[in-house]
N, C-alpha and C positions, 0 to 999 in steps of 0.2 A: 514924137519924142517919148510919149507913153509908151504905146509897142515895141519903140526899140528897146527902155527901160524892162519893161515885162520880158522880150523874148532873151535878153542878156540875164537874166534871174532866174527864169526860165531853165535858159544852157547851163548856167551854177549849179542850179538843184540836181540837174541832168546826170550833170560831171560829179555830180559831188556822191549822186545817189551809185555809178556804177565804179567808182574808184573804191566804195563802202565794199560793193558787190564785189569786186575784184578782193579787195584786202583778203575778205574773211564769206570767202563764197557759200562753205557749210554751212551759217545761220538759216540759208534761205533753202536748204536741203529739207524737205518735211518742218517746214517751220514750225507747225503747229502741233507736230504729234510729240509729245517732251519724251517720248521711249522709242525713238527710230530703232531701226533693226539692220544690220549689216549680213553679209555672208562673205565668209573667208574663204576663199579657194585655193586650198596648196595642193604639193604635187604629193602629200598622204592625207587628203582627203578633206571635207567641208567643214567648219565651223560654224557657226550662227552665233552671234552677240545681240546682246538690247544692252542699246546704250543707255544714259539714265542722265536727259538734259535737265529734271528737276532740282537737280542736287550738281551736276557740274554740268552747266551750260555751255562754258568758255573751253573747256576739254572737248567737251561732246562736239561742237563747230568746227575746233580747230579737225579735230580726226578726220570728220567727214568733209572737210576743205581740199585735206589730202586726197580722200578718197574721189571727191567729187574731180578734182583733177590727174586724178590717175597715177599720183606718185607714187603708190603700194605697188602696184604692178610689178611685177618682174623683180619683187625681193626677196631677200631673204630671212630668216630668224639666224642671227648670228652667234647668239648666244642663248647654252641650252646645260642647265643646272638643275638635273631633272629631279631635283629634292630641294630647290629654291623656285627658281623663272625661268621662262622662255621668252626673250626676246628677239625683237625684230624692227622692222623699220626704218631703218637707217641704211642699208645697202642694197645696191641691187645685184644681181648676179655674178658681176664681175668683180665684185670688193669694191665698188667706187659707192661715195657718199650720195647720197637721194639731195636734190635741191631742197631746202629746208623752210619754212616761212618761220617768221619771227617769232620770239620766245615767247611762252603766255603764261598767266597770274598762277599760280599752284593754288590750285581749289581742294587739296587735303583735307581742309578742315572741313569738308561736306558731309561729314556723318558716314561714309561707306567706307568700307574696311577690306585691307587685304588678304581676303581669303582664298582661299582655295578654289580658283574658278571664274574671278576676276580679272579686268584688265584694265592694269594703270600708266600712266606715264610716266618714260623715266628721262632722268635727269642727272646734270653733274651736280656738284657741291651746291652749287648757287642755287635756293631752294626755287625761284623761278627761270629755270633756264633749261626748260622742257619745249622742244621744239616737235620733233616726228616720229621721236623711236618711242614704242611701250611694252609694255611683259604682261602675260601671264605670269598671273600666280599661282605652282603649282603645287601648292600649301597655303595653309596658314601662314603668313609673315605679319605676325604684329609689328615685328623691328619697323616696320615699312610705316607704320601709322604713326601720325602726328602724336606730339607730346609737347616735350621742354621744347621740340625743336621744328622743324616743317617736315610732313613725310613726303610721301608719292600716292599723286592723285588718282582714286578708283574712279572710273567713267562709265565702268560697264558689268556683264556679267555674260560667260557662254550660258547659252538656253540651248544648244543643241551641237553631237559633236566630243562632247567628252570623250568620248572612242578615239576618236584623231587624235585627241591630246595626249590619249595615253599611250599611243603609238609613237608619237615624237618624241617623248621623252626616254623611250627606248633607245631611242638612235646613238649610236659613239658620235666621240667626241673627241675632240685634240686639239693641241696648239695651229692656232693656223698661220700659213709662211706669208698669204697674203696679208693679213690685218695681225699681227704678232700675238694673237692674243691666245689664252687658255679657254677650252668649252666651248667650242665653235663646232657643229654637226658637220663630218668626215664626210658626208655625202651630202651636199645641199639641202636644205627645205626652204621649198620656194613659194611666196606667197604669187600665189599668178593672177590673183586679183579682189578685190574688197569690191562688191557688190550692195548697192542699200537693197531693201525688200519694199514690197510693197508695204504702203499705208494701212493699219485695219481700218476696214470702213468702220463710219459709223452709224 
């Protein structure tokens, strides 16, 4: 009766510990290093990010969640406002919506600022309803920082690659027929994959 008690507690913990894992898999991505580092691979060239889990933890997991499952893959930056943001994350090549995992807290208020070279999450009205798309910032956008009201959460910063960036933001732009929108890059920019980097040792 004991061991059956144990090994049914046992299976709870089990199940309880890989439906945790499943939810929100980035946590366990460099658990312990609070600045993982990414690489962006589009089809005009490499970026590099350090993310910053000490200040947005719950950003920094959910990103690398995505990542860690490979939903960045084969996207695109749909939106390109090359004296505001560059966004991306939400579509992949075809104009179709990326599977999305559930919305998370807006960590705004963590002290990091949208400047020029950051990368935050964005979001509709609802100040937490940030699920998989985010922007650089390629400018200064105070508008973007919290105040009276919630902004958009910074999680990261490029460390390497500004040359790429400044090449994208060259690119035309126009309404596009697929997604109806205005500032959509006339020739794709395709993220073809988010990569983490290695740990520094210590």
């Amino acid at each position: 009766m004991i061991m059956r008690l144990f090994s049914t507690f046992f299976l709870i913990v089990l199940l309880s510990y890989s439906m945790t894992s499943f939810a929100n898999p980035g946590k366990f991505v460099q658990a312990n290093n609070l600045f993982p580092k990414v690489l962006i691979s589009t089809s005009l060239g490499d970026i590099e990010l350090e993310l910053d889990r000490s200040r947005a933890p719950i950003t920094v997991n959910n990103f690398l969640s995505y990542v860690k499952d490979k939903r960045y893959n084969n996207t695109i930056f749909h939106r390109l406002e090359s004296e505001y943001v560059l966004q991306g994350g939400g579509y992949n090549t075809e104009f179709k919506a990326i599977v999305e995992r559930e919305p998370i807290f807006n960590e705004s208020g963590n002290g990091l600022k949208n400047t020029f070279g950051t990368i935050a999450m964005a979001r509709v009205n609802d100040p937490h309803s940030a699920t998989s798309q985010f922007f650089f910032n390629l400018k200064d956008n105070p508008n973007l920082d919290p105040g009276s009201r919630w902004g958009y959460a910074v999680f990261g910063r490029i460390t390497a690659g500004e040359s790429v960036l400044e090449k994208i933001r060259q690119q035309a732009t126009d309404v596009s027929t697929e997604l109806g929108w205005p500032n959509v890059p006339v020739e794709p920019i395709v993220i073809k994959m988010i990569t983490v980097l290695p740990a520094p040792e210590l």
